[in-house]
CHARMM-style PDB file with segment names, atoms N, HN, CA, C and O in Angstrom:
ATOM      1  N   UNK     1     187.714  15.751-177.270  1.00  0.00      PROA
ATOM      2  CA  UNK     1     189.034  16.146-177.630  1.00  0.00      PROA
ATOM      3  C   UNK     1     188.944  17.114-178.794  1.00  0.00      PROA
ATOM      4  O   UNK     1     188.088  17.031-179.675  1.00  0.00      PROA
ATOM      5  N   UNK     2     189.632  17.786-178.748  1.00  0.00      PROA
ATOM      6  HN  UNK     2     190.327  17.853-178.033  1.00  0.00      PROA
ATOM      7  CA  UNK     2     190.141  18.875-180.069  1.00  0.00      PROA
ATOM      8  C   UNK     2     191.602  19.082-180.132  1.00  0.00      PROA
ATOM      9  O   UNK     2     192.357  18.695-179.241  1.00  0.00      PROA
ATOM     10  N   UNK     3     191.977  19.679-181.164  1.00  0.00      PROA
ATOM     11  HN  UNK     3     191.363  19.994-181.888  1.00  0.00      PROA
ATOM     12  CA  UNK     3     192.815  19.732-182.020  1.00  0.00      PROA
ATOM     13  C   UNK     3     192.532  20.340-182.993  1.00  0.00      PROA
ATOM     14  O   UNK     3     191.530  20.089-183.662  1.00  0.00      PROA
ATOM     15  N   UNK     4     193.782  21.718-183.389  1.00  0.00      PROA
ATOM     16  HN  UNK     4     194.596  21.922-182.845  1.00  0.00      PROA
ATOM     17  CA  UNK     4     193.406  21.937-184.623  1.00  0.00      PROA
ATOM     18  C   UNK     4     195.205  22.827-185.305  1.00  0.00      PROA
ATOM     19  O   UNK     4     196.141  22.809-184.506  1.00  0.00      PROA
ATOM     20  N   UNK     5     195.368  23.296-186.298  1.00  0.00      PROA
ATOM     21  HN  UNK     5     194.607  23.310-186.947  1.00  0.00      PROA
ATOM     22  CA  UNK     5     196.748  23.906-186.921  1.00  0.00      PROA
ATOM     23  C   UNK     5     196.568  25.446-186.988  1.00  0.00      PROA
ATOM     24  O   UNK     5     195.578  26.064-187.376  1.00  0.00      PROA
ATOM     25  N   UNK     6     197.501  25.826-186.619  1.00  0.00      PROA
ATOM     26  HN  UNK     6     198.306  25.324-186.303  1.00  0.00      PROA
ATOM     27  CA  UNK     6     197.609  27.070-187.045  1.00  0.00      PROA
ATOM     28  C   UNK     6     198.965  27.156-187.614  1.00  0.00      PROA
ATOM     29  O   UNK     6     199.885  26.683-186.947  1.00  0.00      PROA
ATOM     30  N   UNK     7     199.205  27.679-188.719  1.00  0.00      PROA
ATOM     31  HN  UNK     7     198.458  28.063-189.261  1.00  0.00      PROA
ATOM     32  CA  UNK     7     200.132  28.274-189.722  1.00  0.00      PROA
ATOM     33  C   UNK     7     201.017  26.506-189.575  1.00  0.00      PROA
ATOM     34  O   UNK     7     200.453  25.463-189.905  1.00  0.00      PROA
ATOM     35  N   UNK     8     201.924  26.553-189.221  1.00  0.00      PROA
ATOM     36  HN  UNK     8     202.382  27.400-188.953  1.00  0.00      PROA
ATOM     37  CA  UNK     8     202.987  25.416-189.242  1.00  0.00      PROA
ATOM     38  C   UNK     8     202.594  25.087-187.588  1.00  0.00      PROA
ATOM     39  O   UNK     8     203.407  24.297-187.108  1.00  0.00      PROA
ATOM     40  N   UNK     9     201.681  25.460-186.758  1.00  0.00      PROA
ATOM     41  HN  UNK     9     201.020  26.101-187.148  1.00  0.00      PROA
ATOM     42  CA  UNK     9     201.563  24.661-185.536  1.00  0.00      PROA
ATOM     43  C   UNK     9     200.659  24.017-185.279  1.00  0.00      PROA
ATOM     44  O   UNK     9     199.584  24.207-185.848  1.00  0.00      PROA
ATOM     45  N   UNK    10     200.862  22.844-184.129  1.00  0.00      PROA
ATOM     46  HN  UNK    10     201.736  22.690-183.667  1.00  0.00      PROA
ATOM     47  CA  UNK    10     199.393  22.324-183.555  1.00  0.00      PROA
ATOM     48  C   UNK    10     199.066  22.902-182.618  1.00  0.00      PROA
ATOM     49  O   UNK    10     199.753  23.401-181.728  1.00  0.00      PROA
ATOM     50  N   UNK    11     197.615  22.863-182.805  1.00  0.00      PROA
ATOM     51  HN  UNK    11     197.057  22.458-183.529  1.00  0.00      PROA
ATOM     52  CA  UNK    11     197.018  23.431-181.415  1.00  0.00      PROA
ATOM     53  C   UNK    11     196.670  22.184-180.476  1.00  0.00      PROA
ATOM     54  O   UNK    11     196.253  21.278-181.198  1.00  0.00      PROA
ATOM     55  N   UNK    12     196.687  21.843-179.269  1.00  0.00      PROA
ATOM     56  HN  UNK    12     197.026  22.579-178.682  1.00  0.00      PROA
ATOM     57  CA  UNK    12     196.037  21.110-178.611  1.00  0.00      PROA
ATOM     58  C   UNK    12     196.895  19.475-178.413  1.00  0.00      PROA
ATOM     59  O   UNK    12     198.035  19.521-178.873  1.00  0.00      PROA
ATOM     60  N   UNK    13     196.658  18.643-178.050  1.00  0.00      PROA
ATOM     61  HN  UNK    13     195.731  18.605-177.677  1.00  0.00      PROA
ATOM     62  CA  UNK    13     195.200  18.337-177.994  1.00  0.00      PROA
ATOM     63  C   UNK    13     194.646  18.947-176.754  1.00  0.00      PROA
ATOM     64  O   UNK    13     195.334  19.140-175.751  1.00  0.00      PROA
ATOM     65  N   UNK    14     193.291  19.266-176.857  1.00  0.00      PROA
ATOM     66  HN  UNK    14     192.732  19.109-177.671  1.00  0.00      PROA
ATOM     67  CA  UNK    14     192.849  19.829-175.701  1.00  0.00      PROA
ATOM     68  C   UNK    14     191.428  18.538-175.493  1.00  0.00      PROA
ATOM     69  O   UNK    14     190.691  18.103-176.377  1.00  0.00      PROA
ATOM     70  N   UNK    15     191.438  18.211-174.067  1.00  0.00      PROA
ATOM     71  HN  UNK    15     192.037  18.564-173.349  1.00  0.00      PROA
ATOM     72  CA  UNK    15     190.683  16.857-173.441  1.00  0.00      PROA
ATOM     73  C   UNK    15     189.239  17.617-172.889  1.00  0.00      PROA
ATOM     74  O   UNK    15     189.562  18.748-172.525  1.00  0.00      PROA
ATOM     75  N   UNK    16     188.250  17.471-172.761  1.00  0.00      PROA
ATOM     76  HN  UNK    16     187.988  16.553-173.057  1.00  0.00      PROA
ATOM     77  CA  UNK    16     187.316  17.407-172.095  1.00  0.00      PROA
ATOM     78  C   UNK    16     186.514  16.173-171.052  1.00  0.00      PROA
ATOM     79  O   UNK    16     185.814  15.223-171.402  1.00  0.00      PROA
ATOM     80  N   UNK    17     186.827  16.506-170.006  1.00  0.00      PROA
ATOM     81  HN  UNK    17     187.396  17.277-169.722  1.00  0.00      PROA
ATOM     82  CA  UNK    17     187.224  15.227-169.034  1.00  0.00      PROA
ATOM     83  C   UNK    17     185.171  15.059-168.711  1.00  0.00      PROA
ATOM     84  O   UNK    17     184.839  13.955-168.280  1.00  0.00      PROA
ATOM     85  N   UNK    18     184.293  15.848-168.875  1.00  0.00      PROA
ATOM     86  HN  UNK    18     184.564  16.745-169.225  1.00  0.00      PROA
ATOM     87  CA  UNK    18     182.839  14.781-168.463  1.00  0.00      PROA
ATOM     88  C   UNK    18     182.022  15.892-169.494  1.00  0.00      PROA
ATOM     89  O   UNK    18     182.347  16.567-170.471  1.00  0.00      PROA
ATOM     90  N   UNK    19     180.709  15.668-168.655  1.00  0.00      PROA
ATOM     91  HN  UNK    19     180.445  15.120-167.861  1.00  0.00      PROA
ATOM     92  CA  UNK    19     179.809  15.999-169.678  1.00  0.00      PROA
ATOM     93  C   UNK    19     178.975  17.081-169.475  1.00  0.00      PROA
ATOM     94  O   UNK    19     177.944  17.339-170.097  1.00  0.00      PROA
ATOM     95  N   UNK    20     179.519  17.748-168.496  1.00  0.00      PROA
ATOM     96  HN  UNK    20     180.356  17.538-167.990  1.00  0.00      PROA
ATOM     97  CA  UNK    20     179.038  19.477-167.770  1.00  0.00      PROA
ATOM     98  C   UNK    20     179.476  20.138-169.440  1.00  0.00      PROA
ATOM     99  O   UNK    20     180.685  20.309-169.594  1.00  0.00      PROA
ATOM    100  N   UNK    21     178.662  20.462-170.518  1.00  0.00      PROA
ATOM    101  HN  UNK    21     177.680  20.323-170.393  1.00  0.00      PROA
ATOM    102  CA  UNK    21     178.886  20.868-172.123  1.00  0.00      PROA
ATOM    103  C   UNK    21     179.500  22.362-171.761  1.00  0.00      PROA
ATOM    104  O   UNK    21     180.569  22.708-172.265  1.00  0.00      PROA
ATOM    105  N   UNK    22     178.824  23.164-170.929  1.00  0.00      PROA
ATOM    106  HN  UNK    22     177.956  22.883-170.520  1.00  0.00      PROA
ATOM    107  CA  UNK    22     178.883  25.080-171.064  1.00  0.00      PROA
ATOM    108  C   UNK    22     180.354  24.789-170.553  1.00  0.00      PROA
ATOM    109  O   UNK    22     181.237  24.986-171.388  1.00  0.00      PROA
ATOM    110  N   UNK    23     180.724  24.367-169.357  1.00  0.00      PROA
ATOM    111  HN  UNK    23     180.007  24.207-168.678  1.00  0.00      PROA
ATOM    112  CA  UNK    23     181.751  24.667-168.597  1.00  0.00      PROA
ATOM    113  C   UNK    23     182.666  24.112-169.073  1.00  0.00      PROA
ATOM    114  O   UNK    23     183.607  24.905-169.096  1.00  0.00      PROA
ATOM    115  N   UNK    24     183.170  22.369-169.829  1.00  0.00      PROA
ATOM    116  HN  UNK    24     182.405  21.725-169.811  1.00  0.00      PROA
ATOM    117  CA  UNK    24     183.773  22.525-170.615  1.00  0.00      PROA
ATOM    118  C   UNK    24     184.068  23.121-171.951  1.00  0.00      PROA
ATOM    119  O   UNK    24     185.205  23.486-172.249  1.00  0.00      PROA
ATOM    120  N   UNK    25     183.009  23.222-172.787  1.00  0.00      PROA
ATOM    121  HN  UNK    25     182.085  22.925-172.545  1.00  0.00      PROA
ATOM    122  CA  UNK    25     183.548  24.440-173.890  1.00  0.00      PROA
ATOM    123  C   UNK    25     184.139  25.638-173.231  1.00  0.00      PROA
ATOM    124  O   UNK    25     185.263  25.961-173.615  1.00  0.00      PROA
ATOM    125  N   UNK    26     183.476  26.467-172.151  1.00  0.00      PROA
ATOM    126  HN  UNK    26     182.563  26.205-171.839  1.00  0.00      PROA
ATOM    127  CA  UNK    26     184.227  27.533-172.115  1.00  0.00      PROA
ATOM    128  C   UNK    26     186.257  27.293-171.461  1.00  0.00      PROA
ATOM    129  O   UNK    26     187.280  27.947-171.661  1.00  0.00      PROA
ATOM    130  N   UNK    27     185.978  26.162-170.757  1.00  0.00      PROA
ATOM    131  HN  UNK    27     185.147  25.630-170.595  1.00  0.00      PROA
ATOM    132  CA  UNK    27     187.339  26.461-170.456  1.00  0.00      PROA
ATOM    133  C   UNK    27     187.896  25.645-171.530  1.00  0.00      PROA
ATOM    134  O   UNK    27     189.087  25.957-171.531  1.00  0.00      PROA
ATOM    135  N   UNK    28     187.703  24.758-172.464  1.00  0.00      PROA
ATOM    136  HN  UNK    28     186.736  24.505-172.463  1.00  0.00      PROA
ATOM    137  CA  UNK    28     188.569  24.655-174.026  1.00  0.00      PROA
ATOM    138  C   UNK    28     188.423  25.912-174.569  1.00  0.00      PROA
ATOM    139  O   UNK    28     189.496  26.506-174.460  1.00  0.00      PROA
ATOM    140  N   UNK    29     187.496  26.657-175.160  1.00  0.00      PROA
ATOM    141  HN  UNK    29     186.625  26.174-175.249  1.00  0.00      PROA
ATOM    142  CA  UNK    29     187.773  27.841-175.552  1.00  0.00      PROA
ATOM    143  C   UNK    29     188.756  28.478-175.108  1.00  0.00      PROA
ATOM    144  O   UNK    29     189.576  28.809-175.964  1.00  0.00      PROA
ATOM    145  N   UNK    30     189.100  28.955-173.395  1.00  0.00      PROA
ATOM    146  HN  UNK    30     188.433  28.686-172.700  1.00  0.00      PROA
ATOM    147  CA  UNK    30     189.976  29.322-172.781  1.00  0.00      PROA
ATOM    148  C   UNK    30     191.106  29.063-173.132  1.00  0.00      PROA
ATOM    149  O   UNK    30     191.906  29.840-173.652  1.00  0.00      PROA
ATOM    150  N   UNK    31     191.264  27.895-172.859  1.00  0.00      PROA
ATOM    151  HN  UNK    31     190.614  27.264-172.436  1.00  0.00      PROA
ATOM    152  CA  UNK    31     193.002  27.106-173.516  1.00  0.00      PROA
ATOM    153  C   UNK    31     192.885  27.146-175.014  1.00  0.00      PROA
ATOM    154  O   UNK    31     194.050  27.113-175.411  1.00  0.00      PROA
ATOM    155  N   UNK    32     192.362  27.181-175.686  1.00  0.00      PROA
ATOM    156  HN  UNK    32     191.416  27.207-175.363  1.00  0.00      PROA
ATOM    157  CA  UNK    32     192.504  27.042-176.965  1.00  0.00      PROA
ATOM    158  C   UNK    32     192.744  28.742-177.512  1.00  0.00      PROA
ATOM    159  O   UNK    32     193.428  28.906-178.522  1.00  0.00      PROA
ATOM    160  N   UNK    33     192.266  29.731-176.934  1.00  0.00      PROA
ATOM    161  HN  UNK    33     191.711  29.598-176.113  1.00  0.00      PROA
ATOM    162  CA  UNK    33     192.401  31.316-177.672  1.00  0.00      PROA
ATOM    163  C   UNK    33     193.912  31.390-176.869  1.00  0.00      PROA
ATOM    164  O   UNK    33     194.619  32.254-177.388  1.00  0.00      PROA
ATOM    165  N   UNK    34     194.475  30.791-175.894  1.00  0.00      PROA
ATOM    166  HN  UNK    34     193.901  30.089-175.473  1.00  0.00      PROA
ATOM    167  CA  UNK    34     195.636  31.250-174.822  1.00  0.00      PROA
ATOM    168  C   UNK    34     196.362  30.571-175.626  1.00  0.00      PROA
ATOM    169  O   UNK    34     197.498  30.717-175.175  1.00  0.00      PROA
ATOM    170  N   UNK    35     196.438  29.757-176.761  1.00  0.00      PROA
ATOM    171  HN  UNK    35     195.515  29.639-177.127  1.00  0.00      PROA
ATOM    172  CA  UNK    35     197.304  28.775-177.320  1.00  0.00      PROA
ATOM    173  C   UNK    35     197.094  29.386-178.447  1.00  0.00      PROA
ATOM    174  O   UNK    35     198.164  29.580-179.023  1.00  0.00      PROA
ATOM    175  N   UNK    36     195.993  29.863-179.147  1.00  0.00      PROA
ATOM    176  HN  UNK    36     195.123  29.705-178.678  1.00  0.00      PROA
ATOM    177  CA  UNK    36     196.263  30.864-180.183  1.00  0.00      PROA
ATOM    178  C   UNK    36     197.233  31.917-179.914  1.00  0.00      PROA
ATOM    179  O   UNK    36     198.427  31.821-180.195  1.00  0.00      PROA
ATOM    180  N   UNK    37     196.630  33.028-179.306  1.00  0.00      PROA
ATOM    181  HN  UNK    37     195.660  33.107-179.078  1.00  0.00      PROA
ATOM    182  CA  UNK    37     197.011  34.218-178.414  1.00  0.00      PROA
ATOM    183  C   UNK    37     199.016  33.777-178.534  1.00  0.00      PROA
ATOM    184  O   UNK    37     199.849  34.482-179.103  1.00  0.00      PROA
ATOM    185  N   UNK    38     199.255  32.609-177.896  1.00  0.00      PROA
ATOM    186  HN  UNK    38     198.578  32.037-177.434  1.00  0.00      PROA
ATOM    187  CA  UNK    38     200.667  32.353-177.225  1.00  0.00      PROA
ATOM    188  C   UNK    38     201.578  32.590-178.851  1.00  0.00      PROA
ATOM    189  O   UNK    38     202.547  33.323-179.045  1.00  0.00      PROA
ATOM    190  N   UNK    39     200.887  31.726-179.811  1.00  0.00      PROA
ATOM    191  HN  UNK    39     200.099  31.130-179.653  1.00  0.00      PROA
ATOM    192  CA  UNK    39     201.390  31.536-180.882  1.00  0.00      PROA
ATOM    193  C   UNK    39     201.069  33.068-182.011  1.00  0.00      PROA
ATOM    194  O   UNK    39     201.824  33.381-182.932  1.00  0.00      PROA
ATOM    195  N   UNK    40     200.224  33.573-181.760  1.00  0.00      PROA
ATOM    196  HN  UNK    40     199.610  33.319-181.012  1.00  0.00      PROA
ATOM    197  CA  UNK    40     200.498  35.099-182.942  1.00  0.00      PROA
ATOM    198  C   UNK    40     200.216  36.434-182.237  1.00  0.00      PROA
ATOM    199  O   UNK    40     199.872  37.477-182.794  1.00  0.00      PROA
ATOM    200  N   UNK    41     200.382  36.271-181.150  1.00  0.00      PROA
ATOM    201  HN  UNK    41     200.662  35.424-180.698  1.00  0.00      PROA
ATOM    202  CA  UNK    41     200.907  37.531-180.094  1.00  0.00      PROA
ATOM    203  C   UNK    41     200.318  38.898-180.842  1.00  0.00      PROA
ATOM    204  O   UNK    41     199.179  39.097-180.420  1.00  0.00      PROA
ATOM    205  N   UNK    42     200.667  39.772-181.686  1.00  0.00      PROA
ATOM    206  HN  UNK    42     201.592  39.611-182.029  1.00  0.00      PROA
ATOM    207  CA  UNK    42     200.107  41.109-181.723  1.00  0.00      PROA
ATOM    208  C   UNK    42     199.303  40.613-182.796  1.00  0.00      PROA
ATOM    209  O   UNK    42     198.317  41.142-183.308  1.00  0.00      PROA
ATOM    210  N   UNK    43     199.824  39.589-183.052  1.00  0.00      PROA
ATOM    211  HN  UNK    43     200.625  39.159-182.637  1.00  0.00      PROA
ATOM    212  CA  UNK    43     198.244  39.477-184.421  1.00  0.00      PROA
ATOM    213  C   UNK    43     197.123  38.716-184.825  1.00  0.00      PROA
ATOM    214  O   UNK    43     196.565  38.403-185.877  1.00  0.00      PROA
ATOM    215  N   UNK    44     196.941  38.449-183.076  1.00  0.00      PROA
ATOM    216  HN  UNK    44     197.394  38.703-182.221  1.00  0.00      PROA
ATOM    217  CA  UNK    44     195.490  38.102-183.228  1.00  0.00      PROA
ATOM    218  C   UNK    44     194.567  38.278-183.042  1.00  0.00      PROA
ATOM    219  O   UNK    44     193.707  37.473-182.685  1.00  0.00      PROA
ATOM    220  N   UNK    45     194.449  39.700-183.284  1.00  0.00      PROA
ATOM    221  HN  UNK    45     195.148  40.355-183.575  1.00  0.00      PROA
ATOM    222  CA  UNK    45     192.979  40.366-183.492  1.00  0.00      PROA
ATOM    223  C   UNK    45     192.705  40.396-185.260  1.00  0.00      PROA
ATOM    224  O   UNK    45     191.793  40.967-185.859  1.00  0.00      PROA
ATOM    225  N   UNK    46     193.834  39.572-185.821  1.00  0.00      PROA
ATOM    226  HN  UNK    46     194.574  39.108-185.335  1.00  0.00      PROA
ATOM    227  CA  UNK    46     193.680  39.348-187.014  1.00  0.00      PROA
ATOM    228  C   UNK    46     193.253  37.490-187.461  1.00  0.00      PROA
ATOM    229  O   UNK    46     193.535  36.979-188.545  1.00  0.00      PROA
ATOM    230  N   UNK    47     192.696  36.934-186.564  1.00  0.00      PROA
ATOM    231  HN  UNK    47     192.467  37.349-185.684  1.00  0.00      PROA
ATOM    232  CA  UNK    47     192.097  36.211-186.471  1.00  0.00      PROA
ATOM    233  C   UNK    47     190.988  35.370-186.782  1.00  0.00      PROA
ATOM    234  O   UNK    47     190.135  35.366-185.894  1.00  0.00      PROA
ATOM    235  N   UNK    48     190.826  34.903-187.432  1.00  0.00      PROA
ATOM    236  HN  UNK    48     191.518  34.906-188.153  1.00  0.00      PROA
ATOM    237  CA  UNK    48     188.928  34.286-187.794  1.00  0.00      PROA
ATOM    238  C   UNK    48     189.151  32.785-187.427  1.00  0.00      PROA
ATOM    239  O   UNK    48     189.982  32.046-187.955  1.00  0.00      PROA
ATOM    240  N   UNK    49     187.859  32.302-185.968  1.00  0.00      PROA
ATOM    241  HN  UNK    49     187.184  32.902-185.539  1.00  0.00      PROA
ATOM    242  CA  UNK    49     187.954  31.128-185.785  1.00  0.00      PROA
ATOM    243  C   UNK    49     186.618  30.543-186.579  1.00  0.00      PROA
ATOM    244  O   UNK    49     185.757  31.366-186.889  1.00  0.00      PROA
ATOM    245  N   UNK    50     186.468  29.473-186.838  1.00  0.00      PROA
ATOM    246  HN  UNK    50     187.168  28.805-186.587  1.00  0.00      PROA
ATOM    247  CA  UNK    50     185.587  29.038-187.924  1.00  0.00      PROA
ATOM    248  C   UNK    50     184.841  27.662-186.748  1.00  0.00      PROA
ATOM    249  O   UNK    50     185.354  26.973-185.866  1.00  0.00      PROA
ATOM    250  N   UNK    51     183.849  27.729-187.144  1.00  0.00      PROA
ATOM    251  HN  UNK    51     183.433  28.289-187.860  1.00  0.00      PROA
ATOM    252  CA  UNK    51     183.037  26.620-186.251  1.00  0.00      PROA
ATOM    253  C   UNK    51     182.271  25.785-187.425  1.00  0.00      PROA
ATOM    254  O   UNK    51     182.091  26.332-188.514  1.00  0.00      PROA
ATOM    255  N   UNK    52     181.833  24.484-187.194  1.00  0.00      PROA
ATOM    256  HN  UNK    52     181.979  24.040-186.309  1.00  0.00      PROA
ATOM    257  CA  UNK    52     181.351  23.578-188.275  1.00  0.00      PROA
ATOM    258  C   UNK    52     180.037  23.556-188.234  1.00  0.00      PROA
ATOM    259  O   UNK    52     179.373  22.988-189.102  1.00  0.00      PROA
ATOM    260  N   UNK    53     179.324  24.413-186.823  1.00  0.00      PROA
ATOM    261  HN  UNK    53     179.863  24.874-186.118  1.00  0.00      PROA
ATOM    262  CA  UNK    53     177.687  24.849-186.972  1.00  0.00      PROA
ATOM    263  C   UNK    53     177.291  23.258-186.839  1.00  0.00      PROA
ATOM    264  O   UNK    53     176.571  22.768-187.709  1.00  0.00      PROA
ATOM    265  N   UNK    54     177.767  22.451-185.741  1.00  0.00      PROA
ATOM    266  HN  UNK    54     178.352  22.849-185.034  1.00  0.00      PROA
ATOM    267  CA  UNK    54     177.135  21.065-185.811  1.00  0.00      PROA
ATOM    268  C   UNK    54     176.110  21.823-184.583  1.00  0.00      PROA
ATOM    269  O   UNK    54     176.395  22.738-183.810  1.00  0.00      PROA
ATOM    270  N   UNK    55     174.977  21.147-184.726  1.00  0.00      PROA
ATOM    271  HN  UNK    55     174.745  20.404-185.354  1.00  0.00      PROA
ATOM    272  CA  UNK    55     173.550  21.197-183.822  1.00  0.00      PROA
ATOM    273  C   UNK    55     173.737  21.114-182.567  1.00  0.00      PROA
ATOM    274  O   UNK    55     173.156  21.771-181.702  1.00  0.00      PROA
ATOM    275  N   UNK    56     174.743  20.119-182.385  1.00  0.00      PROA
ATOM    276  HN  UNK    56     175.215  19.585-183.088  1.00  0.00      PROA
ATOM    277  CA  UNK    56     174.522  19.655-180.469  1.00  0.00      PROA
ATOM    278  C   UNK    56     175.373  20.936-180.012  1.00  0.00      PROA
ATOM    279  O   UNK    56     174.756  21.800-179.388  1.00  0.00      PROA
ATOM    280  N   UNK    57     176.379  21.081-180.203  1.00  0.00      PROA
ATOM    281  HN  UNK    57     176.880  20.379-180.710  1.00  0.00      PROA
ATOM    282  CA  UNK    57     176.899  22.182-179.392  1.00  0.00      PROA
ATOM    283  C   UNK    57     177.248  23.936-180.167  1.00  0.00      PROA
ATOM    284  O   UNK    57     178.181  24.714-179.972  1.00  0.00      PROA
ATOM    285  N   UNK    58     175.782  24.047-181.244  1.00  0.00      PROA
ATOM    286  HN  UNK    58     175.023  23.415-181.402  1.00  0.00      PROA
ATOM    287  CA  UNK    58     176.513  25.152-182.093  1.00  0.00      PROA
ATOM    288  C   UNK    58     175.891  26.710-180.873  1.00  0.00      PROA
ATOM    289  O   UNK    58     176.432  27.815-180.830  1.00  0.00      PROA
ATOM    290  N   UNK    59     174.919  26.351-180.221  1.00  0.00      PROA
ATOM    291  HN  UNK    59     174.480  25.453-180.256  1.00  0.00      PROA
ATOM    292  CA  UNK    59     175.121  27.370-179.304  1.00  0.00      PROA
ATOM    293  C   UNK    59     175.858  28.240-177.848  1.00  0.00      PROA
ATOM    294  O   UNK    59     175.969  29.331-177.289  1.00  0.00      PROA
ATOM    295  N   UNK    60     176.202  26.871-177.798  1.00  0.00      PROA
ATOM    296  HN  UNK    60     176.112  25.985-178.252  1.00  0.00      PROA
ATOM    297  CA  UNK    60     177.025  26.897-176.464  1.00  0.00      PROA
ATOM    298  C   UNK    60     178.866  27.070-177.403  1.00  0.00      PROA
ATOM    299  O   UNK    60     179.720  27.300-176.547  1.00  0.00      PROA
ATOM    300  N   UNK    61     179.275  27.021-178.373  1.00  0.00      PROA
ATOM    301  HN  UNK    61     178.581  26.835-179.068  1.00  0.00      PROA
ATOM    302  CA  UNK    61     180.156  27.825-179.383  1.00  0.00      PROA
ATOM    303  C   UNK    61     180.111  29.108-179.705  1.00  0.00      PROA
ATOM    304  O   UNK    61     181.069  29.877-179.621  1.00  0.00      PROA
ATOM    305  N   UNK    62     179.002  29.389-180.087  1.00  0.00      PROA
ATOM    306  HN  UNK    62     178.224  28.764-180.155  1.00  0.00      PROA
ATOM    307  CA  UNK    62     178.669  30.713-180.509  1.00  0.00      PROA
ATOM    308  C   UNK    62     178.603  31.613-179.493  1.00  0.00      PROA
ATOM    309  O   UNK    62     178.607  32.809-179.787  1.00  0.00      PROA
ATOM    310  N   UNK    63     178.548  31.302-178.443  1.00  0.00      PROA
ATOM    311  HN  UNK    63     178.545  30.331-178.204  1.00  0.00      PROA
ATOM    312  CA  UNK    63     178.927  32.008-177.062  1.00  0.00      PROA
ATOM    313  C   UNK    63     180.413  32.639-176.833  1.00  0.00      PROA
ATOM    314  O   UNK    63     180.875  33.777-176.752  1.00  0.00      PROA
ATOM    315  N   UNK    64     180.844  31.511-176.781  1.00  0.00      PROA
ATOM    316  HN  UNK    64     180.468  30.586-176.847  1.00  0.00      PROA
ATOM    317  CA  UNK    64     182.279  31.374-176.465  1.00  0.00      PROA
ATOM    318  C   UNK    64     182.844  32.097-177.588  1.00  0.00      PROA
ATOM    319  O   UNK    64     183.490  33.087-177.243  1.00  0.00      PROA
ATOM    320  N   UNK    65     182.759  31.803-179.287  1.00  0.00      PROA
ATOM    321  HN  UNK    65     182.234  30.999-179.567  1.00  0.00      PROA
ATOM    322  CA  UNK    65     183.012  32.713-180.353  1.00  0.00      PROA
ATOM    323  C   UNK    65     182.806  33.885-180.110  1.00  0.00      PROA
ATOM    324  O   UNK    65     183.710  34.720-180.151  1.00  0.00      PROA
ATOM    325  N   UNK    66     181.722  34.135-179.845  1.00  0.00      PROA
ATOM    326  HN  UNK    66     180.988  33.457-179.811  1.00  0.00      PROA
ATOM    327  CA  UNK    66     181.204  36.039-180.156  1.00  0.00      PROA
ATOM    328  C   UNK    66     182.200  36.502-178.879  1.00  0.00      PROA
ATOM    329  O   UNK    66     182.966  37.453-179.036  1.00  0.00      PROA
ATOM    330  N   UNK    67     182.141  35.775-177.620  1.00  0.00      PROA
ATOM    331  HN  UNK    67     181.520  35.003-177.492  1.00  0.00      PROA
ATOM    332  CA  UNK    67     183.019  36.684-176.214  1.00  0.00      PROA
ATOM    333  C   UNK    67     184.683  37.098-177.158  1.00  0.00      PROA
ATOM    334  O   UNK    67     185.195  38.207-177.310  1.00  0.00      PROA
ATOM    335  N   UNK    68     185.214  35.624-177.686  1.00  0.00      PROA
ATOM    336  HN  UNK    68     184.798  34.723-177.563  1.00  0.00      PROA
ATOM    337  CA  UNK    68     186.776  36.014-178.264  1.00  0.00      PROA
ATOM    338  C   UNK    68     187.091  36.610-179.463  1.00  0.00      PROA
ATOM    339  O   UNK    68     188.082  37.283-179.746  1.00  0.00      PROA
ATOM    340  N   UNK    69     185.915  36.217-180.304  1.00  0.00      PROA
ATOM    341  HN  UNK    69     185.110  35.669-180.074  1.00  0.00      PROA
ATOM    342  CA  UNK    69     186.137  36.967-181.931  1.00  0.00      PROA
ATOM    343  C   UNK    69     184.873  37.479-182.078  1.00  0.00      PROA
ATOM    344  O   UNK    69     184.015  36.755-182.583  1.00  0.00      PROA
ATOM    345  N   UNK    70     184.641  38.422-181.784  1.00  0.00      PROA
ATOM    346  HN  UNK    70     185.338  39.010-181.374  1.00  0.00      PROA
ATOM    347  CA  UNK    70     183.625  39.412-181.667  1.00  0.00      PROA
ATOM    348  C   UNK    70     183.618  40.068-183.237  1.00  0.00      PROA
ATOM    349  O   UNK    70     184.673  40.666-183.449  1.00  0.00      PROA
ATOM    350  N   UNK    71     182.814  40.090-184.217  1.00  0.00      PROA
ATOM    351  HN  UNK    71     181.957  39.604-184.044  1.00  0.00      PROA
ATOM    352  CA  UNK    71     182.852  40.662-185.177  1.00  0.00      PROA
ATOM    353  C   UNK    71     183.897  39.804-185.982  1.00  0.00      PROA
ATOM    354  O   UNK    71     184.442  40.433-186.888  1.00  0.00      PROA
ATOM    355  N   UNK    72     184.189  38.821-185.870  1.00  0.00      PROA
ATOM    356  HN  UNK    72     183.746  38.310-185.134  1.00  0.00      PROA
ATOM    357  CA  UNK    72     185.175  37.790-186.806  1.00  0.00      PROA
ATOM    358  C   UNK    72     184.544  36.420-186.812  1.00  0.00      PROA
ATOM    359  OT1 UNK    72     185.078  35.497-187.427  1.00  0.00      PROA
TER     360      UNK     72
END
């Protein structure tokens, strides 16, 4: 599960239903930038998503990061 705030909103919760790791991160990533995206519309290429660099899944993140915030 995740969850997280942006400005005065929640994001999520967003579920990850098994344990296929790539394919669920990418489609939470998915719902989660479309739920950003929904909520600051022209300004989120002004954006910085922040990751906590935990070990088990900091590469299969950093994937998904660099495709949506490329240079952020």
């Amino acid at each position: 599960m995740w969850a997280g705030l942006l400005n005065e909103n929640v994001l999520g919760p967003f579920f990850i239903d098994d344990n296929s790791q790539l394919k669920n991160m990418k489609i939470c990533f998915d719902e989660i930038v479309l739920a950003i995206q929904t909520i600051l519309s022209p300004n989120f290429n002004n954006v910085w998503f922040q990751q906590d660099g935990a070990p088990t899944n900091y590469a299969l993140a950093r994937r998904c990061l660099d495709e949506f915030f490329s240079n952020r």
